[in-house]
N, C-alpha and C positions, 0 to 999 in steps of 0.2 A: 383275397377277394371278399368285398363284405357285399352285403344285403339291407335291405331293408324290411324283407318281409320275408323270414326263414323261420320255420317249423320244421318237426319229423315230418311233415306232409305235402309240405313243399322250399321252396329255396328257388325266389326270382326278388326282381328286383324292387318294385313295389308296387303292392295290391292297387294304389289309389289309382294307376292305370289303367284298370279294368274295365270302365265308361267307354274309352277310347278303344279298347279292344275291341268290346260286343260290339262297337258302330261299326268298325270294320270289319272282324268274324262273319256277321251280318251282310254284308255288303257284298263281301266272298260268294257269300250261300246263293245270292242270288245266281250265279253262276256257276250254281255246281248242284242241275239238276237229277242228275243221275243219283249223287250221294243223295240229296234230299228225297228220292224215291227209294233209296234202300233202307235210310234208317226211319221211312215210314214202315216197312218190313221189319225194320229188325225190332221197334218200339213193337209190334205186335206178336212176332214170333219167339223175339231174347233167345237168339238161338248163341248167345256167348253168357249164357247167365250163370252167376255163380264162378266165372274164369274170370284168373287175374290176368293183365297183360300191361306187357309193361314195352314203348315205346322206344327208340332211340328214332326221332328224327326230325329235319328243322322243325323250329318252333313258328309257324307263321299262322295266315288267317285261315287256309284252306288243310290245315292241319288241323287246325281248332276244330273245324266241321268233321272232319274223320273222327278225330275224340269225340266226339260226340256224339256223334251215332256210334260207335266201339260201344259208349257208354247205355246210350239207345237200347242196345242189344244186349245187356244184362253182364257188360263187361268192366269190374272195378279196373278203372288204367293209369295208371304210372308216365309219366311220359316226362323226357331229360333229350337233351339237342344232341343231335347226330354232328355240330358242326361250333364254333365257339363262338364266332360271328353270325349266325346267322338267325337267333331268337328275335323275335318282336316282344319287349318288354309287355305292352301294353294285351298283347294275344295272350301272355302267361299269365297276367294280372286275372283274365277276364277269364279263363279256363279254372280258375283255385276260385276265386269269388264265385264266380256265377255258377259252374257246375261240379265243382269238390273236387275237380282231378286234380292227382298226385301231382305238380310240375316243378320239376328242377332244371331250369336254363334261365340266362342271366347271359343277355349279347357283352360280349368281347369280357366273359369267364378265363382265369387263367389256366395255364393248363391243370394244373392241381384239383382247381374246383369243377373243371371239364370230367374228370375221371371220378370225383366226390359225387357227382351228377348221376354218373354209369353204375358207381356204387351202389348211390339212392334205389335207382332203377331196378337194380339184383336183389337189392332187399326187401322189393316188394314181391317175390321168389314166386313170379310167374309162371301159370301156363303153357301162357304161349309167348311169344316175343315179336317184336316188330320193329327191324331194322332201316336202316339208311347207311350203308356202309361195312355194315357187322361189325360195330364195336361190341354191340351186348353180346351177339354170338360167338365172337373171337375171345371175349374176357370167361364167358361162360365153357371154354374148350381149354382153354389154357387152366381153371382151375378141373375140370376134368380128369386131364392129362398130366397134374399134379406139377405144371410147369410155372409156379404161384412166382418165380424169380420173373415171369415175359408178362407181369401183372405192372400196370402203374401201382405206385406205393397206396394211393387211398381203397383200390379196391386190392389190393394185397396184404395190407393190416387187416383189413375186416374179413378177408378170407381166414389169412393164420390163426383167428380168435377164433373159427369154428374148429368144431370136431370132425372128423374124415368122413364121419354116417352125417351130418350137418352139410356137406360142399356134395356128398354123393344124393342127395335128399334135394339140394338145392336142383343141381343139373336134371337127376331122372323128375325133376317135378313138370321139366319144360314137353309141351307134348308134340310141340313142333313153333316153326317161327313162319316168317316172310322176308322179305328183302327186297328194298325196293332200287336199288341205284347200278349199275354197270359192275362198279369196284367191289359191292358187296360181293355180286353173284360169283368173280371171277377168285373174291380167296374164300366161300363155299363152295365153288367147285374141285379149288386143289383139296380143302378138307375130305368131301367127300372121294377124291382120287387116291389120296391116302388112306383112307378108309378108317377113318377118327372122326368123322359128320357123327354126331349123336342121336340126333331126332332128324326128322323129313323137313327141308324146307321147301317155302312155295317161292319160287323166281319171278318176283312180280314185272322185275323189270323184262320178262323176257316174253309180257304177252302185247300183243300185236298192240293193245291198245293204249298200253303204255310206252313202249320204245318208240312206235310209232310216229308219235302224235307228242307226247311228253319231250321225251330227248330232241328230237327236231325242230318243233315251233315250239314250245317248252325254254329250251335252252336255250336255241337258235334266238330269241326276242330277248328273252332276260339277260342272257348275258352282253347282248350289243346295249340293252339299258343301263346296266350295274357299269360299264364302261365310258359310256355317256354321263353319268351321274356322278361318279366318281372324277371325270379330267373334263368334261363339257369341250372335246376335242370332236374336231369337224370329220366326219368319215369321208366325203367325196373327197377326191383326190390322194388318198393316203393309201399306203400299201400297209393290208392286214395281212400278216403270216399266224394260219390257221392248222395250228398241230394236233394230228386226228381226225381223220375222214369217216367215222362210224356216224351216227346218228343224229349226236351232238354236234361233232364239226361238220356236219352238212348242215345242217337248221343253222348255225354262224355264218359258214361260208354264206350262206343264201342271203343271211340277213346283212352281214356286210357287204356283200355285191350291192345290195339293195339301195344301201345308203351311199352306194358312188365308191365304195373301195376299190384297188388293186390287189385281188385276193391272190395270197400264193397259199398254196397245201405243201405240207411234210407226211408223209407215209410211210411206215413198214412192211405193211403189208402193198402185194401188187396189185390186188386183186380193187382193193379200196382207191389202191391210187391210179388205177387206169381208168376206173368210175370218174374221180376228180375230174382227171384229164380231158375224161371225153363231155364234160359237163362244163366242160371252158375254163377252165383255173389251172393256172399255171404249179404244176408239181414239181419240187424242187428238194435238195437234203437239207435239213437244217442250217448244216454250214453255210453254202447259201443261201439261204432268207434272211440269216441274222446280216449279212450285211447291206442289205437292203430293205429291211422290212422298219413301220413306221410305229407298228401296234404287234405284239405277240400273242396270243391266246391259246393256252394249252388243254387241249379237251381228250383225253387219252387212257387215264388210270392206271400209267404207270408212272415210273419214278426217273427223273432227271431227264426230262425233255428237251430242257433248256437249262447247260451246262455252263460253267463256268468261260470255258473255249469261244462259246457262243455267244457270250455276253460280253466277251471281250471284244470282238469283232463286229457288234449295234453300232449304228449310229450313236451320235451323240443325241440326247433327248427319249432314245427309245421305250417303251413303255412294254412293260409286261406283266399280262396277267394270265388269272386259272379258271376254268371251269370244270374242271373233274372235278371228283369227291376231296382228295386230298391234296395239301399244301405239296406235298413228295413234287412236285411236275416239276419243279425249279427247283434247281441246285439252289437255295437259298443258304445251307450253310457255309459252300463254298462262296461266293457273293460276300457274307459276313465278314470272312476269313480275308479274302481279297479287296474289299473298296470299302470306304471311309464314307460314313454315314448308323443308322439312316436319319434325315433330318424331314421330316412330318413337312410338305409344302398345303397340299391339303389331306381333309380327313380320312381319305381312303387311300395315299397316294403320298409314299415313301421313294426318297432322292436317295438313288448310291453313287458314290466321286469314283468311278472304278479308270487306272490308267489314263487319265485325265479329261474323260466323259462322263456325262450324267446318265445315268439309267434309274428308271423309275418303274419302280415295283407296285402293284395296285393290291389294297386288300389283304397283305403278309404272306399276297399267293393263298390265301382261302378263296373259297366259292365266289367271285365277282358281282353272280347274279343276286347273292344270298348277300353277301356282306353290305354291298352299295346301294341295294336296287330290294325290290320286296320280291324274287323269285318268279315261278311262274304266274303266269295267269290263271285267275282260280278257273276258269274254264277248262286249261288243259288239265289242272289239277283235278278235274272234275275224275275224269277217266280212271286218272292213276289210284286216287285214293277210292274210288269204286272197287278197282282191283286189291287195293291191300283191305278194303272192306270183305271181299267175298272169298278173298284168300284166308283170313283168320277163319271165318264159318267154314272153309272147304277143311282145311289143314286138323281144327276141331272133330270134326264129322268124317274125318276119312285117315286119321292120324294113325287107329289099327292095321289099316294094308297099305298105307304107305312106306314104302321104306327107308331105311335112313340115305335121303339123297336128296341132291334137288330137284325139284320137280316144275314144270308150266302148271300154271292154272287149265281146265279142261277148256279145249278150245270153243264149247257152247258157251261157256259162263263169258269170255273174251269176246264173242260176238254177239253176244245178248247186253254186253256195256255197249258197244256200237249202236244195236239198234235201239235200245233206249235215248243216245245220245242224239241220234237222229230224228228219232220222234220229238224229243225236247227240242231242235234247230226246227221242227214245221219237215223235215226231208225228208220225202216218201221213194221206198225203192218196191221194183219188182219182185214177182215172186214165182218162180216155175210153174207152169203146167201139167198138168198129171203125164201131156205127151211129151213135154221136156225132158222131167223126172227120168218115162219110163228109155228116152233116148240114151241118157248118160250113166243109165244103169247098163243099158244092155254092148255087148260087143259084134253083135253079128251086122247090125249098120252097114250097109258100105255108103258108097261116096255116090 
């Protein structure tokens, strides 16, 4: 992977971008009033001042505005893509030029220079950290745990070159992280079930106002765009099979209903799939959707959703793509192994000969909404990175009694991004009466 504009201090693709970036950085901001009220706080408070932090996650325009109040707030930040597709050149440009942050992402990065990225990232030997996924956090546990062999090679060389007090100096320097995505939270929670978590992390994605509102109308739009964008294929009429009924595949299912599909759902869980069911979508096992389904989309975070077995049995023409965090959702190296291709028809949107049908893979199976499409809406973005804003100051400020685990953001600071959000929309809500109050305090009431 080459560059055009790499230093120690950054590694994108090139600076002359930058114009193009701040118009759109900009443009973001307009809609993401909550953040532009924090980091007028945080420019006055610097309640991260003097703290390094160092980043993993998309590189887009409503990320440039988190960096930048991070920055706002007295925090030197490092920042490399949680994702290999999903950098906006021109947002990277515009973050190293205009405001001196650290940025290592470079959209469709090999994997080599993906982990050279993660590397950069640890060598800015952060305080605190700030995930999309926990690649920082998972690289930072494995040299820990002294398991440098489950390292990629570019952050495992530069491990081996330090000394033991150097990788134990690095790790205890972190005083806690955040996390912002589904998949992060779910392998910091086996860490901390094993009882190897290091520092406390904040589970951003698990406050009301991110899962909410982010996973749902978040995904639920981007990804039916990144889909749209990528094949400019007609939704009415077409049957979408939507794997994963959590947050994300309901904000899909909605959005594809929306546009005239024949949605079906795949579920493990019962409890998600009798929700589906009673919400009008036909619940079905994988085995059968793949033979009838028009469009695939896997939103799940786990691994092999859509198997080899399954892909044999598509249509001809079938199309499938990912909205989880990781490529994992589709057996893609069984696929390799089996069918003859891939031959590029268009940019986003790879043909496989498997059994003598065409299937078509969107995206290498990365992010759809991320790869093809510019993510979310910086409006929903507003919320979330509000949340990994107050999550760094909370984690800072409360890192001594936290324990090593994960943790929710306090449920006031979750409902104070609400009612800011809603002051920002003009939406005014009620508010109890002292005879209210003193009703739902007391138990002696009767009926």
């Amino acid at each position: 992977m080459t560059s055009t504009a790499r230093s120690t201090d950054h590694d994108i693709k090139d600076v002359r971008l930058a114009d193009e970036g701040r118009r759109r950085t900009e443009w973001a901001e307009r809609s993401m009033p909550v953040l532009r009220q924090l980091r007028e706080r945080f420019a006055k408070q610097k309640p991260l001042a003097g703290k390094r932090l160092s980043a993993c996650l998309h590189v887009t325009t409503e990320t440039a505005n988190l960096a930048v109040t991070l920055q706002a707030g007295g925090a030197d930040v490092a920042l490399c893509a949680s994702n290999p597709l999903s950098t906006q050149d021109d947002v990277a440009a515009h973050l190293v030029r205009d405001h001196g942050i650290k940025v290592f992402a470079i959209k469709g990065e090999d994997h080599q220079t993906y982990y050279d990225h993660i590397r950069a990232a640890l060598a800015h030997r952060p305080d605190v950290t700030m995930d999309d996924g926990a690649d920082l956090v998972g690289a930072l546990h494995m040299i820990a745990l002294n398991r440098l062999d489950d390292l990629e090679p570019p952050v495992r060389k530069w491990v081996e070159a330090m000394s033991a007090a150097e990788r134990k100096a690095l790790v205890g320097g972190v005083v806690g992280s955040t996390e912002e995505t589904t998949t992060g939270v779910i392998r910091l929670k086996a860490m901390a079930q094993d009882k190897v978590l290091q520092f406390p992390v904040i589970a951003v994605n698990d406050s009301q106002t991110k899962h909410l509102f982010d996973n749902r109308y978040g995904t639920g739009q981007s990804t039916l765009d990144g889909i749209l964008r990528a094949t400019n294929l007609l939704m009415a009429g077409s049957t979408v099979v939507v794997a994963g009924y959590g947050w994300c595949g309901r904000g899909f299912a909605l959005r594809a209903r929306g546009a005239g599909a024949n949605v079906l759902v795949t579920e493990i869980d019962p409890l998600k799939a009798l929700e589906a069911q009673m919400e009008g979508y036909r619940v079905v096992p994988m085995a059968e959707a793949a033979r009838v389904g028009d469009v695939f989309v896997t939103l799940t975070g786990n691994i092999h959703v859509i198997r080899l077995e399954h892909m044999r049995a598509m249509k001809d023409g079938a199309v499938i793509a990912n909205s989880g965090h990781f490529n994992v959702e589709i057996d893609l190296d069984g696929l390799k192994k089996a069918a003859q291709g891939p031959t590029r028809v268009r940019e986003f949107v790879d043909e496989w000969r498997l059994d003598g049908k065409r299937v078509f893979v969107l995206a290498d199976g990365r992010l759809i909404n991320l790869a093809a499409a510019e993510g979310h809406p910086a409006s929903v973005m507003d919320m979330s990175f509000a949340n990994q804003a107050l999550a760094a100051e909370y984690v800072l400020a409360n890192a001594r009694t936290l324990g090593k685990d994960v943790h929710r953001i306090p449920r006031e600071l979750d409902k104070e991004i609400a009612r800011l959000k809603l002051q920002a929309m003009g939406t005014g809500i009620d508010t109890l009466t002292p005879e209210q109050q003193k009703y739902l305090a007391s138990w002696d009431a009767g009926t």
